[in-house]
N, C-alpha and C positions, 0 to 999 in steps of 0.2 A: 858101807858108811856113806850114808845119807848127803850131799852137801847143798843146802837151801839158796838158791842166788841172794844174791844183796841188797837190798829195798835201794828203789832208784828212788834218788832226791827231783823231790820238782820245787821248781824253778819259782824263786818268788813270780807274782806278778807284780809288774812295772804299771803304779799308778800314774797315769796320766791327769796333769791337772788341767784345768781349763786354761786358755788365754786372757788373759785380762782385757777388758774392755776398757778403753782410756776415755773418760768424761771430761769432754771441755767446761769448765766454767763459765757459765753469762755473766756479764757484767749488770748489776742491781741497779736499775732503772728509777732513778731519782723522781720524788712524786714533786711536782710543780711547786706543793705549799709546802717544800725544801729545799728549792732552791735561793739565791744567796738573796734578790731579789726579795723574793716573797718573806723570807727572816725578817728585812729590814725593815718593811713595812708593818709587819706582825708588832715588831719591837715599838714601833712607833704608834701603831693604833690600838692595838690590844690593852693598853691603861686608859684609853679613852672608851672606849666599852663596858669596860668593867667598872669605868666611874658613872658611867649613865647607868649601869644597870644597878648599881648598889644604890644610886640615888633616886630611882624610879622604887627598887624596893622599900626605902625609905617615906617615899611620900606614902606608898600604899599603908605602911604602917602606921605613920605617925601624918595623918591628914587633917588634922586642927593646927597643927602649930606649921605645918606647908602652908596650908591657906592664911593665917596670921603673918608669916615671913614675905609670902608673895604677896600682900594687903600691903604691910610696911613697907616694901621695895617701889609698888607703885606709888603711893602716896608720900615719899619723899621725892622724886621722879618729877611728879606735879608739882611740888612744891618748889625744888630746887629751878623747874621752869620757869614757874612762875616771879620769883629773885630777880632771874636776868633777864627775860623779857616782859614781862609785866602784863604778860598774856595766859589764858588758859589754853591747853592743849585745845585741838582739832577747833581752834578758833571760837570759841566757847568765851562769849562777852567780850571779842574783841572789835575796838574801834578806830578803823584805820586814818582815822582826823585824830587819835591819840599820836601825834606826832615825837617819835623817841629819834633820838640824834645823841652819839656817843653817849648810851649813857643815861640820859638826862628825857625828860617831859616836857614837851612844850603844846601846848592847848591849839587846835585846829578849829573850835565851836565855831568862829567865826567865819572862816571857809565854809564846812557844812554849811553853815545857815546862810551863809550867801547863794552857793550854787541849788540849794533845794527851793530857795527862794524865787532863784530865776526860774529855774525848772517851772516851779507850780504859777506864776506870775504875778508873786507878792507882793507887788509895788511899795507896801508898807515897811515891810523889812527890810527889801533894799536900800530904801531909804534911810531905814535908822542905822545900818549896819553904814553905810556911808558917808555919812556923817562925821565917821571917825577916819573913812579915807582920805587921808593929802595928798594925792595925786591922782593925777585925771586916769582914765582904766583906758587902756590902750588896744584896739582893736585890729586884730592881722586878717589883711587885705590878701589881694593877689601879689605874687612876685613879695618883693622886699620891705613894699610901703605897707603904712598901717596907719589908722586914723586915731583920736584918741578923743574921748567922751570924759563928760563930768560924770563925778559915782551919783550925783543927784538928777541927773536926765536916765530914771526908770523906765520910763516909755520906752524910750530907745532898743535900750537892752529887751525887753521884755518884746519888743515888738519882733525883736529880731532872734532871742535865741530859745524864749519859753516854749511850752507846749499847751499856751492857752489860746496863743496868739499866731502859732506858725504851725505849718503841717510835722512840725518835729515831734519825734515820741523818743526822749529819752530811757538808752538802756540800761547801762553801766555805770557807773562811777568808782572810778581807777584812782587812785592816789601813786602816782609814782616812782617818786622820791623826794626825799626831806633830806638840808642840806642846813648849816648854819654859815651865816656871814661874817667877816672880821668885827662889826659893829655890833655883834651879837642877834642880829634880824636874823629872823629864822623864812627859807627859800622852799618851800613846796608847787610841787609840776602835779595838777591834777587831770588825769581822761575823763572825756564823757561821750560813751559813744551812743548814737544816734541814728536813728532810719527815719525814715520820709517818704511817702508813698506818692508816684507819679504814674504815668500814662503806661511807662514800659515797667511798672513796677517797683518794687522797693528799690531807697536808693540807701546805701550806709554812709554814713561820714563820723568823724572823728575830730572831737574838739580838745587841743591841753590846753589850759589854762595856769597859769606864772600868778601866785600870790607871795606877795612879801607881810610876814605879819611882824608882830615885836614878840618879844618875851613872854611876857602876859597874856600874848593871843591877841590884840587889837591890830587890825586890817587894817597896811598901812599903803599897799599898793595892789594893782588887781592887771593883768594884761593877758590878751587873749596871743597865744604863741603859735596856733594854727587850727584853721579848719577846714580839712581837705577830705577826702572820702581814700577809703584804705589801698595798700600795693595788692 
């Protein structure tokens, strides 16, 4: 009798598992138009964008009644200037012997036409514009004295400050302020400035002149405040 040995057991095998590998986490790197900063600003300009750009879509769309709305916006614009200073924009028919004082209109014609008068050396006009002057025209000297002329000795003036009569060639004519008086005379300071040609060349000077007129515009006093040449 036969006896067959024993079938030998084998041995499970022992899986071996891998090691884990442990992965650090990086921290997620905030993009600039995220930070707290850049939010704020976003919140604050981003409905200013979006109103420019709907309203830019808009004009593209609807471009007759744009141009009628910006037509109407200008020309109340002008209009409403024109109210309170009783000027047109970019000086369009304005006239700076339009003397305005709080408010109110007081007529310069008679300034103008006196100093364009001397200017050109109108004897005639000065004349009749003086006519209406009551008091002698007061002329500034050197230092603090000053002489004073009848408005009816033309000559004088004309000999002395025209450009028919003297090497003068008037350039400007500055109105520099308008002021009114307790007696209601209205006080304007007019410039005129002036070059003169000599040996070493042009010379400039600068003449204000001091008119007191009335209400109505009649020329009731004329004084020369200085003639000296510029700083």
């Amino acid at each position: 009798m036969s006896v067959s040995p024993a079938p030998t057991q084998q041995q499970p095998d022992l899986e071996v598992k891998p090691e884990e590998k442990k992965v650090k986490s990086t921290p997620i790197r905030r993009r600039t138009s995220q930070t707290p900063v850049a939010l704020f600003f976003k919140a604050i300009f981003r409905p200013i964008f979006k109103g420019i750009y709907y309203v830019l879509q808009g004009i593209r769309k609807h471009k007759l009644i744009t141009f009628l709305l910006l037509l109407l916006f200008v020309g109340s614009s002008i209009f409403a200037t024109y109210l309170v200073t009783q000027t047109w924009p970019f000086g369009v028919g304005h006239d700076q012997f339009n003397f305005r004082v709080n408010g109110k209109n007081y007529s310069g014609d008679q300034v103008k036409n006196w100093l364009y008068a001397l200017r050109d050396g109108d004897g005639s006009t000065l004349s009749l514009i003086g006519q209406r002057t009551e008091q002698f025209i007061e002329l500034a000297t050197s230092g603090t004295s000053a002489i004073a002329i009848s408005p009816h000795d033309t000559s004088t003036l004309i000999d002395t400050f025209s450009q028919t009569k003297t090497h003068l060639t008037w350039k400007t004519i500055t109105v520099l302020g308008v002021s009114t008086a307790p007696d209601t005379t209205v006080d304007s300071f007019v410039e005129v400035d002036t070059t003169s040609s000599g040996p070493g060349g042009n010379v400039s000077g600068i003449m204000i002149w001091h008119f007191i007129t009335a209400p109505q515009g009649q020329l009731l006093a004329i004084g020369l405040v200085s003639f000296r040449s510029p700083l």
